[in-house]
MDAnalysis code that builds the backbone (N, CA, C; Angstrom):
import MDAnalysis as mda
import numpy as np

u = mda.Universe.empty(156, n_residues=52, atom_resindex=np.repeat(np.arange(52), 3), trajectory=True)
u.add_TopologyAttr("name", ["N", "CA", "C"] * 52)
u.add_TopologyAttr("resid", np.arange(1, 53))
u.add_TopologyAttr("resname", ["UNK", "UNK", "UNK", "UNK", "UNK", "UNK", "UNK", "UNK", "UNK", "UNK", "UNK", "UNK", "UNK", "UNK", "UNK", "UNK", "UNK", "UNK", "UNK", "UNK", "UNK", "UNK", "UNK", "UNK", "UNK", "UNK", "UNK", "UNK", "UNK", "UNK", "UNK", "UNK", "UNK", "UNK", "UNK", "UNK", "UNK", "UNK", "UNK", "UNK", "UNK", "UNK", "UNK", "UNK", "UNK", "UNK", "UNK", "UNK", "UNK", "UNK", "UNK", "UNK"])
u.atoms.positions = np.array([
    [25.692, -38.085, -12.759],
    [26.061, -36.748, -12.352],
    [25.663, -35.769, -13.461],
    [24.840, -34.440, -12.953],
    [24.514, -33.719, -13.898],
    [25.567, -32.574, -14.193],
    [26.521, -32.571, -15.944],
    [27.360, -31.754, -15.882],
    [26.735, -30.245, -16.582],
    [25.506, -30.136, -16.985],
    [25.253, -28.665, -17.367],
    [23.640, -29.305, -17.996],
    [23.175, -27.771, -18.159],
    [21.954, -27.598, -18.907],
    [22.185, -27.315, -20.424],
    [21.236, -28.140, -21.229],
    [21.520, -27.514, -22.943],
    [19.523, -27.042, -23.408],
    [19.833, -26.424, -24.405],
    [18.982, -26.076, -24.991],
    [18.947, -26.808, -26.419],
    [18.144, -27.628, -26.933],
    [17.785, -28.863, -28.338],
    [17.478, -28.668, -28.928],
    [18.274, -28.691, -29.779],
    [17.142, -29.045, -31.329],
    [16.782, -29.948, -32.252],
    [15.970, -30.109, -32.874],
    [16.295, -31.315, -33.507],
    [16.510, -30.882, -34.668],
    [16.800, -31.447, -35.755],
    [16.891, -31.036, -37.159],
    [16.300, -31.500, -38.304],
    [15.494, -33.201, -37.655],
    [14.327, -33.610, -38.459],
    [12.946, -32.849, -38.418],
    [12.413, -32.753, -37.039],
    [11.517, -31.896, -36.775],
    [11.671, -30.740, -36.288],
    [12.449, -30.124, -36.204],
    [12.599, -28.791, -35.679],
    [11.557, -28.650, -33.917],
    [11.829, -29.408, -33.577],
    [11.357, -29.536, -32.459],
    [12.289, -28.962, -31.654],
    [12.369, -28.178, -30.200],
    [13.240, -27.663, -29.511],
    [12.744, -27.985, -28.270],
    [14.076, -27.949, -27.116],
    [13.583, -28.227, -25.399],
    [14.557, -28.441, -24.649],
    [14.436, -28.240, -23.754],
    [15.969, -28.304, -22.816],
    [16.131, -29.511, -21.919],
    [16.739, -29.814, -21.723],
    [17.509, -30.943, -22.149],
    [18.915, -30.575, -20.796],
    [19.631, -31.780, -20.169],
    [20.699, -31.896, -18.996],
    [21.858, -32.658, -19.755],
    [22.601, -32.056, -19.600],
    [23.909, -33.077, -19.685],
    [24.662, -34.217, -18.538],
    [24.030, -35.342, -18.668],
    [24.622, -36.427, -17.379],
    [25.311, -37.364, -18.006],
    [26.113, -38.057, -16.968],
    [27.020, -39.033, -17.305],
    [26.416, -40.315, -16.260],
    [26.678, -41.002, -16.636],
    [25.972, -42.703, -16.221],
    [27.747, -43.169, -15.905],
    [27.750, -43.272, -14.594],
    [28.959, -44.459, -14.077],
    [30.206, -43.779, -14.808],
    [30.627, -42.427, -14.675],
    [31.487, -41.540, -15.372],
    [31.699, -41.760, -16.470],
    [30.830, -41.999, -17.358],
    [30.754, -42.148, -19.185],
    [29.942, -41.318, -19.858],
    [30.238, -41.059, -20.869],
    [29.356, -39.940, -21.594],
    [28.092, -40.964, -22.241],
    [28.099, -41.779, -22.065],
    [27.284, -43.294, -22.333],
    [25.527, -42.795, -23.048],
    [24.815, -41.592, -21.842],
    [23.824, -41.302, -21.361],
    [23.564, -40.494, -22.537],
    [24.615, -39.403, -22.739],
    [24.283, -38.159, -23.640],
    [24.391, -38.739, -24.963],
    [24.965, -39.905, -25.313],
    [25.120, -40.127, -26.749],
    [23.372, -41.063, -27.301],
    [22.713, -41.119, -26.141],
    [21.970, -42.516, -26.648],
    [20.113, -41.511, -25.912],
    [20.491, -39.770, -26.106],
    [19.407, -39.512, -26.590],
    [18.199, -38.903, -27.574],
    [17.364, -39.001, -27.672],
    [16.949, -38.634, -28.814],
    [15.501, -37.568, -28.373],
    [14.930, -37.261, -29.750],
    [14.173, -36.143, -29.830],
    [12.811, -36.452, -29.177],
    [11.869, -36.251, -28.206],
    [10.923, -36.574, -27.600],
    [9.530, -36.674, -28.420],
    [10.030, -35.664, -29.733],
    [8.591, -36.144, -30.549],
    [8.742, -36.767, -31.265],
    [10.149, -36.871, -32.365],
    [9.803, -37.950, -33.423],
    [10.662, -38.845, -33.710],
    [12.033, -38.631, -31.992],
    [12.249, -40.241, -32.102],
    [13.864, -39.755, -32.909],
    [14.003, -38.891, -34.019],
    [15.574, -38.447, -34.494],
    [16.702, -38.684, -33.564],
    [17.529, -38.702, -33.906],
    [19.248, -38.634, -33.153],
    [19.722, -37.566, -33.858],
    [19.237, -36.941, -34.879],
    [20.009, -35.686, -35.074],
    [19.274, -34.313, -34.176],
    [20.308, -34.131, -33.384],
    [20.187, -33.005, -32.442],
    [21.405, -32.286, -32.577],
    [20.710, -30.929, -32.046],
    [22.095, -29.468, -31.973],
    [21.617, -29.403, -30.501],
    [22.821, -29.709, -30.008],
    [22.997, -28.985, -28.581],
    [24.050, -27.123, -28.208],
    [23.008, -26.644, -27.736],
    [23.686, -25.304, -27.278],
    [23.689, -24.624, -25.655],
    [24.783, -24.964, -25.528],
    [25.111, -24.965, -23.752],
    [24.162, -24.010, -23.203],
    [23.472, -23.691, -22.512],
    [22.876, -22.604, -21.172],
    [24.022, -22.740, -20.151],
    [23.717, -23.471, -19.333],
    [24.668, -23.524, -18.388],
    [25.800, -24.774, -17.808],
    [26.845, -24.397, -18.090],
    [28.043, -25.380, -17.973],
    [27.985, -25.469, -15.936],
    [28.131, -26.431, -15.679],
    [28.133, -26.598, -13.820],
    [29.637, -27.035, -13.779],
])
């Protein structure tokens, strides 16, 4: 289930992109286990756009 839209950042590469907030089988499971599309980091800043 998709609960909102975010806007990303990363903080290794300063890479940015938007990005969904979903839950897998009502767990936050999904959002904890992603990472940055270019270089692969787990350090991300998420900043809400739109909460659903």
């Amino acid at each position: 289930m998709v609960r909102g839209y975010y806007k990303v950042y990363c903080l290794k590469c300063k890479h940015e992109f938007d990005d969904i907030d979903a839950e897998v089988d009502a767990t936050v499971e999904s959002t904890l286990k992603k990472r940055c599309p270019k270089c692969g980091s787990k350090l991300l800043v998420r900043i809400p756009k739109i909460k659903l």
